[in-house]
C-alpha positions, 0 to 999 in steps of 0.5 A, a space after each residue: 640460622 639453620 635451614 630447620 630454624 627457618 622452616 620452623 619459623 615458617 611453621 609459626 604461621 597459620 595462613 599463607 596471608 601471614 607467611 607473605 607479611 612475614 616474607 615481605 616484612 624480611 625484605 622491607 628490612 634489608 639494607 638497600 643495596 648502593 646504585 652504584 652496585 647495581 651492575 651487570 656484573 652483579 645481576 643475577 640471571 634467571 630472575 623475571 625481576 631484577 635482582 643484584 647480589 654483592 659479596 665480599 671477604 671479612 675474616 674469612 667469611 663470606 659477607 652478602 647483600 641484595 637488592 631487588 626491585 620486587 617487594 616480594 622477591 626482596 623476602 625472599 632474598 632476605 631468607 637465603 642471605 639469612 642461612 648464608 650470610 656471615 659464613 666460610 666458604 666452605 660452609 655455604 658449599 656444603 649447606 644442603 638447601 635443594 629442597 629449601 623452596 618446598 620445605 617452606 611450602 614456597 612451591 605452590 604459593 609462589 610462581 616458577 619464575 620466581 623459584 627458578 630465581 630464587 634457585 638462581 640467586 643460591 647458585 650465584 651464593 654458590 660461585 662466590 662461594 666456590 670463587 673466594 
């Protein structure tokens, strides 16, 4: 998915009432990360929630999952795993999302704390990325 994909999908709704459903409805649908995951290494900082994020190397590619103890903050990973899941390295380096939250209309439905995690959780995408 590209970033103007999911900002139009953004678009389809009319009220933020729908756009929650829709984020929440993402997270519910994420694999749950396995406990034994759920470590300090794993922890993304700068989240007011507790957010995990793996990865791993399959072909190539950079293959991601998250959890979250935040229904919300679950949607709101499932969107950045959406435009960086499944890609190379190189890929999610060069993947311009600096102004992902406010094309969304995030920035004033959601709190600072949680944009700044969410710009937390793709910095953290970015040094795996970086890393492999």
């Amino acid at each position: 998915m590209t970033v103007d994909e999911l900002v139009a999908r953004f678009d389809y709704f009319d009220d933020w009432d729908d756009r929650y459903r829709y984020i929440i409805d993402l997270g519910r649908k994420l694999n749950p990360l396995d406990d034994a995951a759920k470590t300090d290494e794993n922890k993304v900082r700068g989240c007011i929630s507790q957010v995990w994020l793996t990865c791993r190397t399959e072909d190539e590619r950079l293959r991601f999952e998250a959890d979250s103890d935040s229904t919300i903050v679950k949607g709101l990973i499932a969107i950045v795993l959406m435009l960086h899941d499944d890609r190379a390295p190189a890929e999610i380096l060069t993947l311009d999302v600096s102004d992902l939250f406010d094309r969304l209309g995030l920035g004033s439905h959601v709190t600072v704390n949680r944009r700044n995690g969410f710009y937390a959780m793709l910095g953290k995408l970015r040094e795996y990325a970086a890393s492999a």
